[in-house]
Backbone as a chain_set.jsonl record, in Angstrom:
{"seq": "XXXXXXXXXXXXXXXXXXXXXXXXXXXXXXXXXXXXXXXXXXXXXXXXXXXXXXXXXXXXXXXXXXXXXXXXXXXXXXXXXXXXXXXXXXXXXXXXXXXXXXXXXXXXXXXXXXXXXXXXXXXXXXXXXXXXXXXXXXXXXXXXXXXXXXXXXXXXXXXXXXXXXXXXXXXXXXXXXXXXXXXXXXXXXX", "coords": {"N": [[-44.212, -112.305, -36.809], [-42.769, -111.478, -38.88], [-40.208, -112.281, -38.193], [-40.064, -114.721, -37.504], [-40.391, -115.092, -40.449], [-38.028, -114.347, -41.517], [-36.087, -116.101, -40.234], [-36.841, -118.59, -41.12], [-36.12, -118.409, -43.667], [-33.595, -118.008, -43.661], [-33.187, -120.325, -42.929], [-33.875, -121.652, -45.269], [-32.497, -120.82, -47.265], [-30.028, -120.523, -46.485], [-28.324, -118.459, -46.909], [-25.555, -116.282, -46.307], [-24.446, -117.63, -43.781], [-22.317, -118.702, -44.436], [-22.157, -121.765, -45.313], [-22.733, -122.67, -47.684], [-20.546, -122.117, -48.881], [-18.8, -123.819, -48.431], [-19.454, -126.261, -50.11], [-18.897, -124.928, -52.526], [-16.519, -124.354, -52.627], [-15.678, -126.915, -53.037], [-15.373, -127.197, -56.36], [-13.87, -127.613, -58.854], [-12.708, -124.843, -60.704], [-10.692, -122.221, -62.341], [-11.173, -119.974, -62.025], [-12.593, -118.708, -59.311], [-13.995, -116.339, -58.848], [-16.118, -116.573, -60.244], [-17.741, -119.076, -59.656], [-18.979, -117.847, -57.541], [-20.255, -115.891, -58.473], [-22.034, -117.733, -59.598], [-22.539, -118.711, -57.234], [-24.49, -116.564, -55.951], [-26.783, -116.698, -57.516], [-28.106, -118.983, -55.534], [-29.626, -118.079, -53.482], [-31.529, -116.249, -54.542], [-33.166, -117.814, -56.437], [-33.871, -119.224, -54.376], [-35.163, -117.622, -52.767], [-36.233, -115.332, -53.79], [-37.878, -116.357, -55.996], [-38.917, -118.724, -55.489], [-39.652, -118.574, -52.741], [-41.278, -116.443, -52.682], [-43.219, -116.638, -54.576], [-44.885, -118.952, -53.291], [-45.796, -117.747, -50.924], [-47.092, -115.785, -52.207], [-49.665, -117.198, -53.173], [-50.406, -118.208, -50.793], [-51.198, -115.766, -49.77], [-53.433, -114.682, -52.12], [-55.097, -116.978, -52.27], [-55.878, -116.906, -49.357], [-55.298, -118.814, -47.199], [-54.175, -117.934, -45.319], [-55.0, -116.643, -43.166], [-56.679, -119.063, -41.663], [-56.012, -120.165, -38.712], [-55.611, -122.861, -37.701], [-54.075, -123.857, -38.731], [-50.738, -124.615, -39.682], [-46.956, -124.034, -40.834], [-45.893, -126.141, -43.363], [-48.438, -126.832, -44.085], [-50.145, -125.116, -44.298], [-49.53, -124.094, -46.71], [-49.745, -126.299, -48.134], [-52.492, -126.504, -48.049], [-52.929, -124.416, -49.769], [-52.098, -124.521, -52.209], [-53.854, -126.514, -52.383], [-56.244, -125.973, -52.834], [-56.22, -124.553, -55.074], [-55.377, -126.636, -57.287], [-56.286, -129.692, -56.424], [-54.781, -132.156, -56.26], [-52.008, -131.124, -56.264], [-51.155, -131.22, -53.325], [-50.135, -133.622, -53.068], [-47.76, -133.733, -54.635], [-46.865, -131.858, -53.26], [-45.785, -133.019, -51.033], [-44.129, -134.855, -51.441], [-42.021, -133.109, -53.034], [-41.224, -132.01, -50.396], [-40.118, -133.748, -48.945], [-38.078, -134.606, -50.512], [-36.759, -132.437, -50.484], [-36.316, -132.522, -47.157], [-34.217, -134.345, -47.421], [-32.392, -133.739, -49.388], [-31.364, -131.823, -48.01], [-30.813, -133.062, -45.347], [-28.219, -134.607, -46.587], [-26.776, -132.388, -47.908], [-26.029, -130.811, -44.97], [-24.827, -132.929, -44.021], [-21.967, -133.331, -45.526], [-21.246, -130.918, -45.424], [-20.71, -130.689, -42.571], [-18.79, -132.468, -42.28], [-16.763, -131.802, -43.63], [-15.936, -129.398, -42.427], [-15.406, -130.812, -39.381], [-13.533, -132.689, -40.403], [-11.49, -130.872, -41.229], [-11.007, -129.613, -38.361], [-10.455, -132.179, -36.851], [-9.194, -133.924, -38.416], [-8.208, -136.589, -41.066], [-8.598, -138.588, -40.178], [-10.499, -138.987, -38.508], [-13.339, -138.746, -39.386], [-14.83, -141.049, -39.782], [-15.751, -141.051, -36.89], [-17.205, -138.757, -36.886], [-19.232, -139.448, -38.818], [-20.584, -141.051, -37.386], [-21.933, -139.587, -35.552], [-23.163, -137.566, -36.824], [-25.475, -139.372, -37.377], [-26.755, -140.53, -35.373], [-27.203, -138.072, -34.302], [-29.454, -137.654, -36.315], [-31.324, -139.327, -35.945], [-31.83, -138.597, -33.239], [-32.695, -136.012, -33.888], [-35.249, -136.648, -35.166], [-37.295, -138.006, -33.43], [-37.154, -136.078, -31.589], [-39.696, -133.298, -30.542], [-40.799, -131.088, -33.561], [-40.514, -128.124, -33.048], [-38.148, -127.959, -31.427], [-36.026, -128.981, -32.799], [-36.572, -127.604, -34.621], [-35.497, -124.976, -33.008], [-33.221, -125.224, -32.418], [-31.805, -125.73, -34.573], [-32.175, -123.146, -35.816], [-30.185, -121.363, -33.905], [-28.225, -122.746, -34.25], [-27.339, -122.227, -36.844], [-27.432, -119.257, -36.484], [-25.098, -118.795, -34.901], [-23.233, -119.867, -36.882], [-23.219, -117.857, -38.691], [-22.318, -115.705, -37.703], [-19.041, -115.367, -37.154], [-18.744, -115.574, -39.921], [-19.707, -113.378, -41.019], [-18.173, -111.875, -39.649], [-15.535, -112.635, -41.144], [-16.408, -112.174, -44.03], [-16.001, -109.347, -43.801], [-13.482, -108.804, -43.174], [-12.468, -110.31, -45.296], [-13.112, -108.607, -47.393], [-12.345, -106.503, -48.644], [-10.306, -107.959, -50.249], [-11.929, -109.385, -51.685], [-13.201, -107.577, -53.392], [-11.328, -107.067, -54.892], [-10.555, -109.088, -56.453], [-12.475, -109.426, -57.79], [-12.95, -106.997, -59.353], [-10.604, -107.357, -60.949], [-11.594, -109.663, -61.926], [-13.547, -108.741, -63.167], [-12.568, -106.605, -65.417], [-10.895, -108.346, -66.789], [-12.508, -110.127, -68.396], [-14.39, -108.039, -69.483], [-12.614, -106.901, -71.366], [-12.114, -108.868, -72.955], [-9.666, -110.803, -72.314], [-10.036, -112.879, -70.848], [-11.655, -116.382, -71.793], [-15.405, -116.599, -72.472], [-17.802, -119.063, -71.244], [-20.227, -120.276, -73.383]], "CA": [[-44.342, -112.998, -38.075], [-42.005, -111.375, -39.542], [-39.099, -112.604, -37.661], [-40.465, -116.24, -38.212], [-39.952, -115.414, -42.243], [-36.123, -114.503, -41.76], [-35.617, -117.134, -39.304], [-37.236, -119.908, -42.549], [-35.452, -118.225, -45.161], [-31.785, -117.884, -43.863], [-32.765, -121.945, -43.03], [-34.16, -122.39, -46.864], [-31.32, -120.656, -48.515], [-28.68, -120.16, -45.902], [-27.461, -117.198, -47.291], [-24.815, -115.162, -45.014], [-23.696, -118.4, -43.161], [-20.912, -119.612, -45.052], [-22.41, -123.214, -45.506], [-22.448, -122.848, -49.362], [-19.446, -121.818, -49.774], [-18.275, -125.574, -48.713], [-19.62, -127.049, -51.355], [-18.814, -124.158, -53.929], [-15.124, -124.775, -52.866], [-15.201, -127.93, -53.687], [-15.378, -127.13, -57.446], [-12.69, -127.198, -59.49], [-12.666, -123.798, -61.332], [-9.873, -121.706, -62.652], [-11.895, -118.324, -62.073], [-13.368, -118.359, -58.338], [-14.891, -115.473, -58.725], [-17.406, -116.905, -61.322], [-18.114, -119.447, -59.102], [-19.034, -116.764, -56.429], [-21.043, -115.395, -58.984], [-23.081, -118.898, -59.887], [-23.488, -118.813, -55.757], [-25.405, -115.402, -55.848], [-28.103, -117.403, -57.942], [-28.975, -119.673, -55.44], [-30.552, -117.301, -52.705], [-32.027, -115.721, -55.501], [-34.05, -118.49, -56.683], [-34.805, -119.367, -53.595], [-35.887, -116.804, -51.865], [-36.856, -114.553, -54.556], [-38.823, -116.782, -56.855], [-39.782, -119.935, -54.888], [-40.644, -118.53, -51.43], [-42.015, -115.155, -52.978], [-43.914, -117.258, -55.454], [-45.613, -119.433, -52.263], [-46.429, -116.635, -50.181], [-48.287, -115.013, -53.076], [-50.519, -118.265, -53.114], [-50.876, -118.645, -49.634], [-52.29, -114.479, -49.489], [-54.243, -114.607, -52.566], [-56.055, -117.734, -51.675], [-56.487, -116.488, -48.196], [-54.98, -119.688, -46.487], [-53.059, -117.794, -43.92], [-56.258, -116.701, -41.815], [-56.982, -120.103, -41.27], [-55.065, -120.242, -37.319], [-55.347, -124.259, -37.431], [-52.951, -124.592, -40.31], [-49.141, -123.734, -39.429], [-46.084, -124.443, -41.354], [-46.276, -126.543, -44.586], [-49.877, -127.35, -44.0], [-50.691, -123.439, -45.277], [-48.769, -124.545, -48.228], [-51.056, -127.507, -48.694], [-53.876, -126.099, -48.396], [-53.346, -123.044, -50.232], [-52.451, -125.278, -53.77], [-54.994, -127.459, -52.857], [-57.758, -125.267, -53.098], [-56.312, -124.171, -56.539], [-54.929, -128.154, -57.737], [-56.748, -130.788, -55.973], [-53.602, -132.971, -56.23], [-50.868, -131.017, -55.623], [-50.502, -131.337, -51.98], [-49.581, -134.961, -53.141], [-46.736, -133.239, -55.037], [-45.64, -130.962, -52.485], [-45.47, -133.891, -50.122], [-42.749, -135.324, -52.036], [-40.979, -131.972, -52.663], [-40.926, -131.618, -49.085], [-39.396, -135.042, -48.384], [-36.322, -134.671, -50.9], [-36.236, -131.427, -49.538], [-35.656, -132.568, -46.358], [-33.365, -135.469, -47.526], [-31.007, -133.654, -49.858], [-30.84, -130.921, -46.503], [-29.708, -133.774, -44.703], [-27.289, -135.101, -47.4], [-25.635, -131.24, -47.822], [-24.919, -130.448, -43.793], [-23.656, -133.769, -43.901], [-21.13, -133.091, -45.745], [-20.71, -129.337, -44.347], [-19.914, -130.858, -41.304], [-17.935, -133.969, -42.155], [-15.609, -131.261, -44.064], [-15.641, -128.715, -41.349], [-14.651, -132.207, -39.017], [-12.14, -133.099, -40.504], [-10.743, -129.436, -41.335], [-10.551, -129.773, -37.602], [-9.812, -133.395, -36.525], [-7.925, -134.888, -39.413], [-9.04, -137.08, -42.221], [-8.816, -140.233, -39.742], [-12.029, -138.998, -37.33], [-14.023, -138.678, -40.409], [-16.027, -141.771, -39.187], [-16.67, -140.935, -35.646], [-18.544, -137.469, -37.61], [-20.249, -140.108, -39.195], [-21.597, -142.073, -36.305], [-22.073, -138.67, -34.277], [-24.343, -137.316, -37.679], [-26.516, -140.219, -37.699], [-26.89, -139.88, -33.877], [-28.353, -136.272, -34.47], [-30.802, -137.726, -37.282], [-32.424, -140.025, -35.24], [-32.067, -137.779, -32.121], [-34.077, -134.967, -34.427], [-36.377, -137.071, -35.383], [-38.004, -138.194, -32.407], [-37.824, -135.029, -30.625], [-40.404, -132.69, -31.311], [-40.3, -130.38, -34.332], [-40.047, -126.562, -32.353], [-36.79, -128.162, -30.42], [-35.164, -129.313, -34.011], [-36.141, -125.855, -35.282], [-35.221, -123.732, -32.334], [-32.147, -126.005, -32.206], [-30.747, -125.391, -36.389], [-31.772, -121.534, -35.744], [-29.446, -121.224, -33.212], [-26.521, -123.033, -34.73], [-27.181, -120.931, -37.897], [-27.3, -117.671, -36.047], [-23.918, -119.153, -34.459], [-22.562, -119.74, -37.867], [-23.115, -116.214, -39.31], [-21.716, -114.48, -36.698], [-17.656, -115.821, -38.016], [-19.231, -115.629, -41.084], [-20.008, -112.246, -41.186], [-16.787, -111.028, -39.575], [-14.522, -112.823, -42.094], [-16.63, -111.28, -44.831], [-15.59, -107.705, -43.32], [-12.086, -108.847, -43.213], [-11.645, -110.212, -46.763], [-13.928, -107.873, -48.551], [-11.385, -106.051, -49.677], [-9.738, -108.519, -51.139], [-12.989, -109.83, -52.774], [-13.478, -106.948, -54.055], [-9.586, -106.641, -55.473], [-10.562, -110.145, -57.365], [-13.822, -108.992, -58.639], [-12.553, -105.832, -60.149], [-9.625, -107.892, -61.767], [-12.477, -110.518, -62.832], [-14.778, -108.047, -64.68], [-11.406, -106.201, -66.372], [-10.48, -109.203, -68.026], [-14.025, -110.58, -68.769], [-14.344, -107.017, -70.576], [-11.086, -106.759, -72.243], [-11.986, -110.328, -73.682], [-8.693, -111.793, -72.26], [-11.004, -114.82, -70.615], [-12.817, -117.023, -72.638], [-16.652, -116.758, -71.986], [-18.147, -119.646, -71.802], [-21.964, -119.782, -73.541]], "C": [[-43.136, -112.713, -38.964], [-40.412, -111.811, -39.106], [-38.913, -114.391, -37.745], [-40.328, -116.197, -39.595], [-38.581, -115.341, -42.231], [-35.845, -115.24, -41.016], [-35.533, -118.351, -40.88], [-36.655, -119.339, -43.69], [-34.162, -118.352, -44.855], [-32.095, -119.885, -43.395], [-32.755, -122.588, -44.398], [-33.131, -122.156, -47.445], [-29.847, -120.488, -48.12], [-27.543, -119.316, -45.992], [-27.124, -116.051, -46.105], [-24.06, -116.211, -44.418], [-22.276, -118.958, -43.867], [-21.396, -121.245, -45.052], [-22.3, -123.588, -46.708], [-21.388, -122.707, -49.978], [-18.168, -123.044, -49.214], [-18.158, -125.942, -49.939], [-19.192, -126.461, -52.607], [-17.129, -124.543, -53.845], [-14.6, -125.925, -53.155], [-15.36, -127.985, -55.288], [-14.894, -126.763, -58.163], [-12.512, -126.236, -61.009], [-11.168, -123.053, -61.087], [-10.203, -119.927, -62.801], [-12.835, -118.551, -60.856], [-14.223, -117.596, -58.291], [-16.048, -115.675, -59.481], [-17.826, -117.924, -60.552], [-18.811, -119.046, -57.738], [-20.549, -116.455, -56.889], [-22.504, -116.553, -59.272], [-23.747, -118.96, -58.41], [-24.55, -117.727, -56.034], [-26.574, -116.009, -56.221], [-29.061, -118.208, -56.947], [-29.949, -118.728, -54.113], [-31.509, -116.48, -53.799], [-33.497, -116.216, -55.417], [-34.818, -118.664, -55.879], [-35.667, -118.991, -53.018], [-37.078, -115.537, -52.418], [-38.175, -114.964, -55.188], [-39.614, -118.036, -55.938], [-40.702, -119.29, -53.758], [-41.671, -116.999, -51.932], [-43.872, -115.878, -53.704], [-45.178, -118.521, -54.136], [-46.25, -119.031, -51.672], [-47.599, -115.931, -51.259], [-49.565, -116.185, -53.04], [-51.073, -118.45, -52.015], [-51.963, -116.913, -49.476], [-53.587, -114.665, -50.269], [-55.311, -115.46, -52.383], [-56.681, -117.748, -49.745], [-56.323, -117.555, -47.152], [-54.62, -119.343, -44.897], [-54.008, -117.423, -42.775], [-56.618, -118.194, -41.333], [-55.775, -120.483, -40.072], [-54.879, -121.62, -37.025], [-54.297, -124.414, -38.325], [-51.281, -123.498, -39.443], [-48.153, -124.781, -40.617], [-46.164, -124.807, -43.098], [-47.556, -126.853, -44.906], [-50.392, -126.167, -44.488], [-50.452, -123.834, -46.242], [-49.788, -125.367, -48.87], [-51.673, -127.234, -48.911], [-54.258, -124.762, -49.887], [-53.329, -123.319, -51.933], [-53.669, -125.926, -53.515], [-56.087, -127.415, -52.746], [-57.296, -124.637, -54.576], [-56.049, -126.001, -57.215], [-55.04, -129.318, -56.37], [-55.189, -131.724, -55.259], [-52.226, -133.004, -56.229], [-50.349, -130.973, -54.106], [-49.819, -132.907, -51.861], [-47.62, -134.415, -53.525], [-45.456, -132.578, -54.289], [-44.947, -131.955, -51.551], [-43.791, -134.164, -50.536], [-41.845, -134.383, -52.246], [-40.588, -131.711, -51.222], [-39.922, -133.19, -48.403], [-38.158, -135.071, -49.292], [-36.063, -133.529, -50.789], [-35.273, -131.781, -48.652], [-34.56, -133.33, -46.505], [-32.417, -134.689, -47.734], [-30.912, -132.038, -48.712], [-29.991, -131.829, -45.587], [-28.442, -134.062, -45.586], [-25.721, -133.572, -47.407], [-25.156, -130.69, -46.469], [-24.454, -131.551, -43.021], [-22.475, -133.751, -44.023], [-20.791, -131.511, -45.544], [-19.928, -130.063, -43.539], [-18.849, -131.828, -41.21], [-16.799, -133.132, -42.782], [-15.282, -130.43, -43.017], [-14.731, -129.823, -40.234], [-13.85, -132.322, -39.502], [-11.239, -132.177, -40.842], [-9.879, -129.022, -39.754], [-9.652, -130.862, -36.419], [-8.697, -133.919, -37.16], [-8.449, -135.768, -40.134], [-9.348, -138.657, -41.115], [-10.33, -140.143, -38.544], [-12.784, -138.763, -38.334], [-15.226, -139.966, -40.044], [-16.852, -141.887, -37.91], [-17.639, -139.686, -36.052], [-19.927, -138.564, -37.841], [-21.675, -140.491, -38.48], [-22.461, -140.688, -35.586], [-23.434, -137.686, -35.287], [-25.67, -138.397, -37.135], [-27.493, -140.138, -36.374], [-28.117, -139.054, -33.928], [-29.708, -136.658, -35.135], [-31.546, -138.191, -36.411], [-33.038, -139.529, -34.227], [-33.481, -136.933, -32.852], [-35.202, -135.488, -34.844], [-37.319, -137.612, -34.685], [-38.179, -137.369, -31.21], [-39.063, -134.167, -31.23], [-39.958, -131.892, -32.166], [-39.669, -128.889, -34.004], [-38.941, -127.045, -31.875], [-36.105, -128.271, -31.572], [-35.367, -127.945, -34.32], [-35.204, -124.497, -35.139], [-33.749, -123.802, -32.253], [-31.206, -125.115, -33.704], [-31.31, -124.077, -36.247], [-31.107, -121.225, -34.894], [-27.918, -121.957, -33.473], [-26.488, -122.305, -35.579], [-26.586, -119.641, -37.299], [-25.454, -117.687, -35.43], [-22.551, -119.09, -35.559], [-22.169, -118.482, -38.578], [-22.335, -115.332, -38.91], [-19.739, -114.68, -37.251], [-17.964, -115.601, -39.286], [-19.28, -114.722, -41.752], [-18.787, -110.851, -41.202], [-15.706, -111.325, -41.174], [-15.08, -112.255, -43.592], [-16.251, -109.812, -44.836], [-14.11, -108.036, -43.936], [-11.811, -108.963, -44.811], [-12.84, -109.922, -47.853], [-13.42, -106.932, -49.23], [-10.334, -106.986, -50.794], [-10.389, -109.203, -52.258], [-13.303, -109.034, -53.562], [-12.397, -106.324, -55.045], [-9.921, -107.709, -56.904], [-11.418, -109.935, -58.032], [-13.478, -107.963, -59.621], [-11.614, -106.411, -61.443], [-10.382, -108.422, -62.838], [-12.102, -110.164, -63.915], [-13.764, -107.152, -65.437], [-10.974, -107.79, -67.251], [-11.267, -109.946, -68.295], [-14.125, -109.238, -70.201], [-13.478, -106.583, -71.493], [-11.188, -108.089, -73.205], [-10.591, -110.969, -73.512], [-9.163, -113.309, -71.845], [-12.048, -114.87, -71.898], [-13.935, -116.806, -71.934], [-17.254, -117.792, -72.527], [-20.115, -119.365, -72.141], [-22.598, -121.608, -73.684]], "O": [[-42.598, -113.57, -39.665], [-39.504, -111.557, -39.898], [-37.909, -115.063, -37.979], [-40.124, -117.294, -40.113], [-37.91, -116.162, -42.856], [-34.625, -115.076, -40.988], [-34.533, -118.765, -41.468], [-36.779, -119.951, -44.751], [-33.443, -118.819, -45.738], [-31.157, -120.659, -43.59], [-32.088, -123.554, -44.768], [-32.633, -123.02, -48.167], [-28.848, -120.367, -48.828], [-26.411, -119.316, -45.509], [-27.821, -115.336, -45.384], [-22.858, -115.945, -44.4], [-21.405, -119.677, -43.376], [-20.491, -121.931, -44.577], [-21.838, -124.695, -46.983], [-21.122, -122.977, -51.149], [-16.982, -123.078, -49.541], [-17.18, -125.981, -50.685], [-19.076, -127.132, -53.633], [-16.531, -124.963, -54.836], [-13.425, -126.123, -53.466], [-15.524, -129.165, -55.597], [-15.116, -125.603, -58.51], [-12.264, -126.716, -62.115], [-10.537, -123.162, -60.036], [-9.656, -119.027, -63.439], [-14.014, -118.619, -61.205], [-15.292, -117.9, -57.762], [-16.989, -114.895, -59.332], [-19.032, -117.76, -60.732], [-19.158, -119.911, -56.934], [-21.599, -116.593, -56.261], [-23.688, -116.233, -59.166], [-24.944, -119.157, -58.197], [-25.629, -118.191, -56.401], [-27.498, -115.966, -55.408], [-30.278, -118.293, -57.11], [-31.149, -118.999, -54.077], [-32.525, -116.132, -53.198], [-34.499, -115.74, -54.884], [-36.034, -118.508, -55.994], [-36.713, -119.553, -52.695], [-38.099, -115.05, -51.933], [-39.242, -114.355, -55.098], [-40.839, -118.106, -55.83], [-41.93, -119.336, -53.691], [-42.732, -116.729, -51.369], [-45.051, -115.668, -53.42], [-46.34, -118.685, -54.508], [-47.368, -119.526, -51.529], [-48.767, -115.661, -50.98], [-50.63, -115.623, -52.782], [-52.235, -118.855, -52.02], [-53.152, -116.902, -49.157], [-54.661, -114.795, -49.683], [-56.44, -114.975, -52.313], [-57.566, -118.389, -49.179], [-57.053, -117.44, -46.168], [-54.688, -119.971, -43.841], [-53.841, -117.821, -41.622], [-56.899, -118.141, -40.136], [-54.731, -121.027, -40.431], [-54.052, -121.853, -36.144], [-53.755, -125.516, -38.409], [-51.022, -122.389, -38.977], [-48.481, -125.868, -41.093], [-46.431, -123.957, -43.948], [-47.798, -127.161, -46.073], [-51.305, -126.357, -45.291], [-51.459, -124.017, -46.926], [-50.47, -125.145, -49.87], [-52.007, -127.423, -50.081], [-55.231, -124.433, -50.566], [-54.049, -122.766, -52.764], [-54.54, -125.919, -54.384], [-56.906, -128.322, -52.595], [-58.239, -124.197, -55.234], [-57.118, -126.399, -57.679], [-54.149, -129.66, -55.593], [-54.782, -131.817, -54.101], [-51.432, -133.945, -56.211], [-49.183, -130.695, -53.828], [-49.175, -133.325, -50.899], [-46.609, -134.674, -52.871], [-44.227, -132.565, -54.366], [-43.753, -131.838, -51.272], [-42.717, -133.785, -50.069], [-40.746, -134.594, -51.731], [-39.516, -131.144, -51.011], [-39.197, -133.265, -47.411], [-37.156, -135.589, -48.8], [-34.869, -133.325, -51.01], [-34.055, -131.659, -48.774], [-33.701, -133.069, -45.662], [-31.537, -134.552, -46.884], [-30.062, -131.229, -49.084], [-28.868, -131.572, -45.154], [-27.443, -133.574, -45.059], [-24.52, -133.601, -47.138], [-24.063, -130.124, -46.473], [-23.92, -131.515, -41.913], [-21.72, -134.027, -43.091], [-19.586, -131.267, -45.602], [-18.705, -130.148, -43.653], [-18.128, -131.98, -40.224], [-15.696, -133.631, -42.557], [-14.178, -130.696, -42.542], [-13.504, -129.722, -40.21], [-12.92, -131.892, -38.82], [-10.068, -132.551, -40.797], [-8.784, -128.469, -39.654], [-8.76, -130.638, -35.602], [-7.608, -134.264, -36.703], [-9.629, -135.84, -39.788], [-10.166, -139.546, -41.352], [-10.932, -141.061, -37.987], [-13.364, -137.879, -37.704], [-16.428, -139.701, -40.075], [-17.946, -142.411, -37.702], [-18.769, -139.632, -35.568], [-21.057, -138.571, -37.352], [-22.887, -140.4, -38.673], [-23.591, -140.868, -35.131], [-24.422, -137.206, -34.731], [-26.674, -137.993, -36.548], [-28.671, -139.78, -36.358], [-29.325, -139.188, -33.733], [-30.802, -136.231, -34.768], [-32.497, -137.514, -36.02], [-34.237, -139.673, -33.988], [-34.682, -137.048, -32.609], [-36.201, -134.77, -34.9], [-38.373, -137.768, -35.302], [-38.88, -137.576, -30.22], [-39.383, -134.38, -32.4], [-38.765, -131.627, -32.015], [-38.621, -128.482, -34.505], [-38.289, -126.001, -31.839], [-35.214, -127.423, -31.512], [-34.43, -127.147, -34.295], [-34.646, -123.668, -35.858], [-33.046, -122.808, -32.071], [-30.329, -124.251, -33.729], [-30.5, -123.465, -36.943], [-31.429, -120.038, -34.861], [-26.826, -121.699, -32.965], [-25.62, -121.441, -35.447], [-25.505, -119.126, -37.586], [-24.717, -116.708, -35.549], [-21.43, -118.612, -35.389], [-21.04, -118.168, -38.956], [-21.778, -114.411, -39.508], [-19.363, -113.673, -37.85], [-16.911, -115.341, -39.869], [-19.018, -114.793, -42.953], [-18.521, -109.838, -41.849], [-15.301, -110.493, -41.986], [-14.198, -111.877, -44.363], [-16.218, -109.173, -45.888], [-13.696, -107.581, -45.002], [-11.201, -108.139, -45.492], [-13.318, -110.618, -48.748], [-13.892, -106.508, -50.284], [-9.808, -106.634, -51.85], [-9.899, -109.544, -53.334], [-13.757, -109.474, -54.618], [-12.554, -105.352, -55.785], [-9.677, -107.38, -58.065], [-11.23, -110.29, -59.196], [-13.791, -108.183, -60.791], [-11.776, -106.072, -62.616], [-10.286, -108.154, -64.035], [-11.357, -110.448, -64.853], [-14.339, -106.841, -66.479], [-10.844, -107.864, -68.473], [-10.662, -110.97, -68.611], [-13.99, -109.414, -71.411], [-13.816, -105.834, -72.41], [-10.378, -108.274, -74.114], [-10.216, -111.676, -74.447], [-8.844, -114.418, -72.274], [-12.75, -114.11, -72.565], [-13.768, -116.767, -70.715], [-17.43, -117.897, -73.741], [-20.943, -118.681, -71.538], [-23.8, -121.836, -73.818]]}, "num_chains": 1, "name": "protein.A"}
């Protein structure tokens, strides 16, 4: 069980893989390291407050003994023995879930792609994404699962090293940061 919760959390928040820090580099800041710092938040939220905050619902209402229920269907049940009508709710959280999941290792991969192809194969990614969607969606769900925990675990592993490597230097820029954060030479914004 417990290896099934860190399997669904490094997929919910993807923290360790380097997948976030795509999208964080695409954001045109003049202080990286504060953008580093805005990342830290989102495993946070996620993992801290959302999935902590679920699990407490699913124990206290006692959902999780119930051996017919797996996955999001605990979830369901476990509001909708406290709110009638939120399993309507979650539905829909769970569907632009999954959407804006597809939408962000879209573009992971269409930047990774072309980091390696060149900006002109940028549409065979395309075709070769869409591919996958449809593929994952008509296989069963354990093969899509077992499938994106195993590219993850794939991802981390580079991921993990190059954190070794330039953690000294992250930690050269950090130090610099918070000296001129505290010295008041940067503006803070509020």
């Amino acid at each position: 069980m417990l290896v099934q919760g860190i399997r669904r959390a490094v997929f919910s928040n993807e923290a360790g893989i380097g997948s976030a820090a795509i999208a964080h580099a695409a954001a045109r800041t003049k202080e990286p390291i504060r953008e580093g710092i805005v990342a830290l938040l989102e495993p946070f939220i996620d993992t801290i407050v959302i999935c902590n905050m679920t699990a407490l619902v699913v124990v206290i209402t006692g959902t999780y003994l119930d051996k017919d229920l797996t996955g999001v269907s605990i979830t369901s049940e476990a509001f909708g023995t406290v709110i009638g009508w939120f399993p309507v709710i979650l539905s829909i959280a769970v569907f632009l879930f999954a959407f804006s999941t597809m939408i962000s290792w879209s573009y992971y991969g269409e930047r990774a792609w072309t980091y390696l192809f060149g900006e002109a194969q940028t549409q065979s990614y395309r075709v070769l994404f869409v591919i996958c969607v449809f593929i994952g969606s008509v296989v069963n769900l354990g093969s899509v699962l077992d499938f994106s925990d195993m590219m993850l675990l794939t991802m981390a592993f580079p991921n993990m090293l190059g954190g070794f490597i330039l953690s000294g230097s992250v930690a050269d820029e950090l130090n610099d940061y918070m000296s001129r954060l505290r010295s008041g030479e940067m503006r803070v914004y509020k």
